[in-house]
C-alpha positions in Angstrom: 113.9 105.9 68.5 112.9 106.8 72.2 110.2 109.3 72.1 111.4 112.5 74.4 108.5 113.7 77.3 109.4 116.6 79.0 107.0 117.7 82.0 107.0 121.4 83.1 105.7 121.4 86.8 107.1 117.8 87.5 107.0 118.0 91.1 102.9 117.8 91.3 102.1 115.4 93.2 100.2 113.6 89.6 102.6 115.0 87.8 105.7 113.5 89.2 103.8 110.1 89.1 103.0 110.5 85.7 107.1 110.9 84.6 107.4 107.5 86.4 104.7 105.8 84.8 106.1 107.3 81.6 109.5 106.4 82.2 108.7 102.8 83.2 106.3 102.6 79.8 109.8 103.5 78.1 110.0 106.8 77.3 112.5 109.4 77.9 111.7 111.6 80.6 112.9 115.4 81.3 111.1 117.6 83.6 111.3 121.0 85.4 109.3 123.5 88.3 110.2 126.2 90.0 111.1 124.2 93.8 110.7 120.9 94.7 110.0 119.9 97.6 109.1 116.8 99.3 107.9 113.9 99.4 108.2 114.6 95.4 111.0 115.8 94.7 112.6 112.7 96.8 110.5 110.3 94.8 111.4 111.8 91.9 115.2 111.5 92.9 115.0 108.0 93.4 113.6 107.3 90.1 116.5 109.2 88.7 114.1 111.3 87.2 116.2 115.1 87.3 114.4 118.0 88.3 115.8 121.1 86.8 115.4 124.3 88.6 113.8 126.9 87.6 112.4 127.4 84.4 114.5 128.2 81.4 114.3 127.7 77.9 117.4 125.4 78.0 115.9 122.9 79.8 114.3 122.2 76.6 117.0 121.5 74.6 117.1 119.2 73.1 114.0 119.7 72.0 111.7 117.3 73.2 108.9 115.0 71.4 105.9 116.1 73.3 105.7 118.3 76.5 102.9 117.8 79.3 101.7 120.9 81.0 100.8 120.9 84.7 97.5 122.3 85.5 99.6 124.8 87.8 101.8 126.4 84.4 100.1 129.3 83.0 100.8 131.9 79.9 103.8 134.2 80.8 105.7 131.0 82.3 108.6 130.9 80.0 108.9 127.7 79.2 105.5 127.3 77.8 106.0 130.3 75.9 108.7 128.6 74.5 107.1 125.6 73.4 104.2 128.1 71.6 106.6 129.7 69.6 108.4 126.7 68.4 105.3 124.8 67.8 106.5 122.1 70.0 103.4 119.3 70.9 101.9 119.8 74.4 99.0 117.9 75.8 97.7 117.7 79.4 98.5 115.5 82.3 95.3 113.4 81.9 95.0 113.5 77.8 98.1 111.6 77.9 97.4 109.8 81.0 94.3 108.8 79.3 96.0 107.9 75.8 99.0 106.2 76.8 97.7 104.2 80.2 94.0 104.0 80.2 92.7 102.7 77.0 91.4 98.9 77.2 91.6 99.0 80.6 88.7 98.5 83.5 89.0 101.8 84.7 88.1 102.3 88.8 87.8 106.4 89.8 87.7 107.4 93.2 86.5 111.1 93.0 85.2 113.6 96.0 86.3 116.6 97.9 87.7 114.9 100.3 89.3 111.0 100.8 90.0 110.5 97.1 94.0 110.0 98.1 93.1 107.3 100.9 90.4 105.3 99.0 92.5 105.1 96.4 95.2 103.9 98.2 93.1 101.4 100.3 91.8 100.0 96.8 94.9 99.7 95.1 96.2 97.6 98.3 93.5 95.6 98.3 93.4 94.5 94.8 97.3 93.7 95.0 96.9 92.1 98.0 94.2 89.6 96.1 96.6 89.2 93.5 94.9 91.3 90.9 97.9 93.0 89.8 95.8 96.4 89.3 97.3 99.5 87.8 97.2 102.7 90.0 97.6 106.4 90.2 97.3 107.9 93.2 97.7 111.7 94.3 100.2 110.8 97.1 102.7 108.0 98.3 100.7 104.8 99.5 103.0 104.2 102.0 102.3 100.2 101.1 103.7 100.6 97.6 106.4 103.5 98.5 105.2 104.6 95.5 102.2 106.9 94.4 101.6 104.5 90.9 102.2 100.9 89.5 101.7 99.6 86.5 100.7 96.6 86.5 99.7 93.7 84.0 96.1 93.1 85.5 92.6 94.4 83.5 92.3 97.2 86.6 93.3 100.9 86.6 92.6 102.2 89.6 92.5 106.1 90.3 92.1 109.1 91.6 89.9 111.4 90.0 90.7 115.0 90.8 88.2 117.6 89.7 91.0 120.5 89.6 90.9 121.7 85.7 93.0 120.0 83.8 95.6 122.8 82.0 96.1 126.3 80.8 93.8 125.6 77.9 91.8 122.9 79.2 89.1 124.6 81.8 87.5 121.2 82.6 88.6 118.3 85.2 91.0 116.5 85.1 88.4 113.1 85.8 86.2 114.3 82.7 89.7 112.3 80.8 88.8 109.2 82.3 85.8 107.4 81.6 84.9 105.1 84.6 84.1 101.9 84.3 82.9 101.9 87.8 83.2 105.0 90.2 83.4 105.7 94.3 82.0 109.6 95.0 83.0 110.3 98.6 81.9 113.9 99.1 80.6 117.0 97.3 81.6 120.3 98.9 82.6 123.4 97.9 86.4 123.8 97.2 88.9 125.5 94.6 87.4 128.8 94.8 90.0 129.4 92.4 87.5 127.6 89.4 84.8 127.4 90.9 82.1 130.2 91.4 79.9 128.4 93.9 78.9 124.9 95.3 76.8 124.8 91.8 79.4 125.1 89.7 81.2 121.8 91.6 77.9 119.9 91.7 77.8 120.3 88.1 81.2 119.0 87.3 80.4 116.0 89.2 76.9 115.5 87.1 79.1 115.3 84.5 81.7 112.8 85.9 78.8 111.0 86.8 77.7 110.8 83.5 80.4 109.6 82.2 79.6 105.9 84.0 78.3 103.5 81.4 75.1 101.7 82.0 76.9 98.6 82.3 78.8 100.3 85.3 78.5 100.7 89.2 78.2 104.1 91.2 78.8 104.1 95.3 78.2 107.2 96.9 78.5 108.2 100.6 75.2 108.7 102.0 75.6 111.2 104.4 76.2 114.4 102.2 73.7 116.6 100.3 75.8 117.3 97.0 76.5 113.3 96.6 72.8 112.8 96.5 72.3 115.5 93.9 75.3 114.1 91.8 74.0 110.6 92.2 71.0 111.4 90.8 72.2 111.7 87.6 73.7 108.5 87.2 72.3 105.6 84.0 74.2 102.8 86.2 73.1 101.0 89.3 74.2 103.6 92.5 74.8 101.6 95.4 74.9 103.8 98.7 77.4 103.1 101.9 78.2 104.5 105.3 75.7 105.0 108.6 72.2 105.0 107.3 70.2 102.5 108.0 68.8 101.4 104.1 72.2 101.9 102.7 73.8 99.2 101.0 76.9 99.1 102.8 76.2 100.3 106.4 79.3 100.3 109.1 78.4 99.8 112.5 80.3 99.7 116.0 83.1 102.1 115.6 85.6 102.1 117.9 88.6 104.0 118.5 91.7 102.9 120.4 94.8 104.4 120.8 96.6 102.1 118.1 93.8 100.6 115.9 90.6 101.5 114.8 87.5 98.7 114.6 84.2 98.6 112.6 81.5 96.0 111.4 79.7 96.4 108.0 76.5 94.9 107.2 75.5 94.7 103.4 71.5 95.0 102.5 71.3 94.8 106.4 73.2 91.0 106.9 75.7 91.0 108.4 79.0 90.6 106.5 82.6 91.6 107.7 84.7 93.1 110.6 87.3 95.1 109.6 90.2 96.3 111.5 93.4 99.0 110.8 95.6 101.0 112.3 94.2 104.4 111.3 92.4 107.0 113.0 89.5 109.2 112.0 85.8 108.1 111.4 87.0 109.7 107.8 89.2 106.9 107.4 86.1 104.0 108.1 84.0 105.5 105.4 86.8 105.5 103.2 87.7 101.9 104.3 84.1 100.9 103.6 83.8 102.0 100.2 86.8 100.4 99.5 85.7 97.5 100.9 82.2 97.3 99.0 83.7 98.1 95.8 86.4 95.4 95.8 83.7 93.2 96.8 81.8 94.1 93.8 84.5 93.3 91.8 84.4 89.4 93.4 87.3 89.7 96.2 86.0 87.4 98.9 85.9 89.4 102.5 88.4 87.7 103.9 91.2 89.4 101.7 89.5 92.8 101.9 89.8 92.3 106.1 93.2 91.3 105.9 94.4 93.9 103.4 93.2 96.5 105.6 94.5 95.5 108.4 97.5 95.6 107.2 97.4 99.0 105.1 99.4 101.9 106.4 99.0 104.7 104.7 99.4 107.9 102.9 102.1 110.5 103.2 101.0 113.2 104.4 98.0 112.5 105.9 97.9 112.2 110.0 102.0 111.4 109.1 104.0 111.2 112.7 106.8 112.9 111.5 108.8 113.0 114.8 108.6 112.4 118.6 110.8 114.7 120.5 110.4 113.5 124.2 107.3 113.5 124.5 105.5 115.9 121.9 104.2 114.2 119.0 104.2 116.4 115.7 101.8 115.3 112.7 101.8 116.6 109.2 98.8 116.6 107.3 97.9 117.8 104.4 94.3 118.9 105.2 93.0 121.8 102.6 89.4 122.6 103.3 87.5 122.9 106.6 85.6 119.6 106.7 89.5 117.7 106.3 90.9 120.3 109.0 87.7 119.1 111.0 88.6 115.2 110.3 92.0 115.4 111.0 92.1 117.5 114.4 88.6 115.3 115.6 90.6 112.1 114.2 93.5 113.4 117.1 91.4 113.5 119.9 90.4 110.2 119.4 93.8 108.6 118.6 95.3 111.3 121.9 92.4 112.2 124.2 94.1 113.0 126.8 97.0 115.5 125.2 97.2 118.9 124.3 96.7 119.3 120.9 97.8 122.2 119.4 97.2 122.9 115.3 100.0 125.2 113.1 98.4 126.2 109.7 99.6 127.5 106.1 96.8 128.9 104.8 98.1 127.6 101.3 95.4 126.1 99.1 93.5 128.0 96.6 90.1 127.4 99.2 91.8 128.8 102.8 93.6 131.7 101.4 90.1 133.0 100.4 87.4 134.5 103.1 84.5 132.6 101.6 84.7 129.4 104.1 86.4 131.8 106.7 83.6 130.9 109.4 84.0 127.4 109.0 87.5 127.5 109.2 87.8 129.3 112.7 85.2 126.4 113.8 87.5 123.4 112.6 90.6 125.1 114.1 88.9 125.7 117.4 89.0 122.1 118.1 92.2 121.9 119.1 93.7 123.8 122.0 96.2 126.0 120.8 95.9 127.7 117.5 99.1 129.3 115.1 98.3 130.5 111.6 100.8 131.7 109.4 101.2 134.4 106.8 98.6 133.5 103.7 100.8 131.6 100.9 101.5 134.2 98.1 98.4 136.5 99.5 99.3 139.0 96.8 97.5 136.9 94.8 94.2 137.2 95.9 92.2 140.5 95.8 92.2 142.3 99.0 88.0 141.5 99.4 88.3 138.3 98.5 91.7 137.0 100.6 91.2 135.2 104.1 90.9 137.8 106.8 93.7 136.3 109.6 92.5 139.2 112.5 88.6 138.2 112.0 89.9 134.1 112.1 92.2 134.4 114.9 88.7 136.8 116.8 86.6 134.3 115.4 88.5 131.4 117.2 89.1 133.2 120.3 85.2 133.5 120.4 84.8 129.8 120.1 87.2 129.8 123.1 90.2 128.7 121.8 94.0 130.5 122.2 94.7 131.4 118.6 97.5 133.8 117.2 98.6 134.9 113.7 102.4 134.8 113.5 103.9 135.0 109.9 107.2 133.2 109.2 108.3 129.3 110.2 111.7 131.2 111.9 108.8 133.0 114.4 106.1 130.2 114.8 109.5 127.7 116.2 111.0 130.5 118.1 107.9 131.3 119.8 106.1 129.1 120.1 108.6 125.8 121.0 109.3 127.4 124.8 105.7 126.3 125.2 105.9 122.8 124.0 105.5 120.7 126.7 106.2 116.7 127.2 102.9 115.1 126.0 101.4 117.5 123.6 100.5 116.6 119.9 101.9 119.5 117.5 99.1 118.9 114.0 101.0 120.8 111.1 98.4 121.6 108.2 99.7 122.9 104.9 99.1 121.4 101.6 102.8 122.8 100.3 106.1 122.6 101.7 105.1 125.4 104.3 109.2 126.3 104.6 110.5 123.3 105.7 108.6 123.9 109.4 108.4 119.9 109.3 112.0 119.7 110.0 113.2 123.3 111.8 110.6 121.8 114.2 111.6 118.7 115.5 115.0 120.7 115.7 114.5 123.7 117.7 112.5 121.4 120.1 116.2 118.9 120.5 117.9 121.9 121.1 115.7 123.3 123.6 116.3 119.8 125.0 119.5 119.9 124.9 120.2 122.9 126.7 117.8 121.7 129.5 119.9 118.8 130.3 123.0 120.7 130.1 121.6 123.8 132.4 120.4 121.0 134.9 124.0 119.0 134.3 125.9 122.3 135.3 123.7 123.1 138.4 125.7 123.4 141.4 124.8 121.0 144.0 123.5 122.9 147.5 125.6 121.9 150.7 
C-alpha cells in the first residue's frame, strides 16, 4: 500500500522540493501552509502537488502515514496540535530527507551565509552536464533544471546545507542531518538573529558541520572571511582554500565585468589552469563559480566540461531575476536577506548597469533585517544605490519593540551616507508614489525574501499604465496652427 506524507508548511522553498522528491520516490503526497506564493506555489502546481489553504484539521483526513514539519510550524498551529493528540508520526524535513534520499550516497554540502543557493546550482549543472547524473536539492529553482531537485541514478547528492534549525523540537541545523562526504563553506557571518545569540553561536554550529566531514573527505573554504577560518580549523580532512589570495589553492584572477557576461581565470597551486566565462553578474557569483569549479574538479571532471557548463548556466530564481522591462526601466527581484547579499547584489548592478539609476525597494522580511542589531550595516549596503524605499517591517509585532529594526534611524542613517531614502509602508503606496518618478533607463532592485505583496507584478503594471496614458495625453494634443 502507498505510504501517505503529508507536509504542513509545503510551500518552503525545501519543503516544496522535498514533496517532489517524495512524490517521484512514490509516495503519496498531501500538503498545506497558510499562503503560497511564488515561485513555489507554481512549482508545486505543476507537479500536481495541491496546496490546501490554510490550516485545518481536515486537511488531515484521511489520516496520513507520517507528517513532516516545516521548521517554520510551531506549537499552537493547529494542525500540529492535531497530529500530537492523535499520536500521528512526524519527523523533520531533513530526518526524512536524510532517511529516505541520502543514505549510500556520496553526499556533496554546500553550506555558508551567503551563495549556498547558487553554488549549489552551479554544481549540480556541472555534474549533469558531465554526465554524472547527480542527485540535488537546492533552496531555489535552478533555472537550468526548472526545477529546485532531481533525483538522479548517479553515486552524487548534491546539496544545500542550510544552518536554519531544523523543527519545533529539533533546535539544531538542518545540515547537522547530513553527513558530508565532501563540503564547500562560503561564508560565516552573523544571521538568523532569531536562533542565534551572537556570531559565536553561528561559528559554533559550523564547527560542528565541519565536524561532521570524515577524514577520508575534502573541505574548501573561501579565503577571504574571518569566521571560515575559525570553522576551518576544526576540520580532520584535507581543507583546500579558494578565491583572491595569493597561497590559496584555487586563486581567480582577471575579473572582468561587461554588460552581458562576466570573465575570470583560475590558477590552481599557482599554475595556471582554466578561463571561465557566464553570463552572471557579481564578484559574488565568481567565488561561487570557483568553488564550484575546484570541487567538481576534485571529483575528476576535466576543465573543459566545468568551462562549458558554466558558460552555459543561467541561474537561480530569485536572485538578480529581470523580472520585466517596461520601456526602459529594468526591475530585478532578488532575494537578498542580510547586508553583505544586499551589498553583493546592488554592487553586482553597478557593474552589470553603470551608467543607470539604480534605485533599491526593500521588505525588511527575514528574521536578520527586521531586527536593529545589523541596522548600521544595512543603511551602508542600501546607500549604494541612488534612491532608497523601505517598506513596513514584515509582521513587526513580532519583534520586541528594543529589539525590532528602527526604519527613522535607517532611512537618517542613509540620508547621512548621502543617499535619498524614505520609509513608505504598503506595496499600493511605494507604486503610487514612487512610479511618477521612474524614468526611461533606471534599474528598479526589489529585495524581499517573501512574497512582499505581489509588488513584483503591481509594478511592472502601474508603470504600463502610466505609459499608457502618456501616449494617449500626447495622441489627444491638439496640434498648434
Amino acid at each position: 500500500m502507498t505510504r501517505h506524507i503529508h507536509l504542513i508548511g509545503i510551500c518552503g522553498t525545501a519543503m516544496a522540493s522535498l514533496a517532489g522528491m517524495l512524490q517521484q520516490r512514490g509516495f503519496r503526497v498531501s500538503g498545506s501552509d497558510a499562503a503560497a506564493y511564488p515561485p513555489m506555489s507554481g512549482f508545486l502546481e505543476s507537479l500536481g502537488i495541491k496546496v490546501m489553504q490554510p490550516f485545518a484539521e481536515h486537511n488531515l483526513d484521511p489520516r496520513p502515514d507520517v507528517v513532516v514539519v516545516g521548521n517554520v510550524i510551531s506549537r499552537g498551529n493547529i494542525e500540529l496540535e492535531y497530529v500530537l493528540d492523535h499520536r500521528i508520526p512526524f519527523v523533520s524535513l531533513p530526518q526524512i530527507l536524510h532517511d529516505e534520499f541520502l543514505v549510500g550516497k556520496e553526499v556533496i554540502v554546500i553550506a555558508g551565509t551567503h551563495g549556498k543557493t547558487t553554488t549549489t546550482s552551479m554544481l549540480a549543472w556541472i555534474f549533469s552536464s558531465a554526465g554524472l547524473r547527480p542527485s540535488f536539492l537546492i533552496g531555489g529553482i535552478a533555472e537550468n533544471f526548472g526545477s529546485s531537485f532531481q533525483l538522479g541514478d548517479g553515486e552524487h547528492f548534491i546539496l544545500e546545507g542550510d544552518e536554519y534549525d531544523s523543527a519545533f523540537f529539533d533546535k539544531g541545523p538542518k545540515f547537522m542531518h547530513y553527513f558530508p562526504d565532501s563540503l564547500i563553506l562560503t561564508s560565516v557571518e552573523f544571521d538568523h538573529a532569531d536562533i542565534y545569540k551572537d556570531l559565536d553561536a553561528v561559528e559554533t554550529a559550523f564547527k560542528r558541520l565541519v565536524n561532521l566531514v570524515p577524514k577520508r573527505g575534502r573541505i574548501l573554504a573561501f579565503d577571504q572571511a574571518g569566521g571560515v577560518e575559525h570553522c576551518a580549523a576544526r576540520a580532520f580532512c584535507p581543507v583546500q582554500r579558494y578565491g583572491t589570495r595569493p597561497n590559496s589553492a584555487w586563486r581567480a584572477t582577471d575579473l572582468k565585468f561587461a554588460t552581458d557576461r562576466t570573465t575570470w581565470t583560475v590558477a590552481h597551486n599557482g599554475e595556471p589552469w582554466a578561463s571561465f566565462e557566464f553570463r552572471l553578474a557579481g564578484e559574488y557569483n565568481v567565488w561561487n563559480a570557483t568553488a564550484a569549479a575546484a570541487m567538481s574538479a576534485e571529483y575528476g571532471i576535466p576543465k573543459q566540461h566545468i568551462e562549458s557548463a558554466l558558460k552555459t548556466f543561467k541561474s537561480v530564481k530569485r536572485r538578480l531575476e529581470v523580472k520585466a522591462e517596461v520601456n526602459g526601466v529594468t526591475i530585478v527581484d532578488d532575494f537578498a536577506h542580510h547586508p553583505t547579499a544586499i551589498a553583493g547584489t546592488l554592487t553586482a548592478l553597478r557593474a552589470r548597469y553603470p551608467k543607470c539609476r539604480l534605485w533599491v525597494i526593500l521588505e525588511p522580511r527575514s528574521n536578520t533585517l527586521r531586527r536593529n542589531i545589523l541596522q548600521e550595516d544595512l543603511a551602508k549596503s542600501l546607500a549604494l544605490a541612488d534612491e532608497v524605499v523601505v517598506a513596513n517591517v514584515f509582521n513587526s509585532s513580532a519583534i520586541p519593540p528594543a529589539e525590532r529594526l528602527d526604519l527613522g534611524a535607517l532611512a537618517a542613517s542613509i540620508q547621512k551616507h548621502g543617499r535619498h531614502a524614505r520609509i513608505i509602508p504598503g506595496v499600493d503606496s511605494i507604486v503610487q508614489l514612487v512610479s511618477p518618478e521612474i524614468r526611461p533607463g533606471d534599474v528598479i532592485a526589489i529585495l524581499s525574501n517573501g512574497g512582499f505583496d505581489a509588488i513584483y507584478e503591481k509594478l511592472p503594471q502601474r508603470l504600463r499604465a502610466l505609459a499608457g496614458q502618456k501616449a494617449q495625453a500626447s495622441n489627444e494634443r491638439p496640434v498648434e496652427a
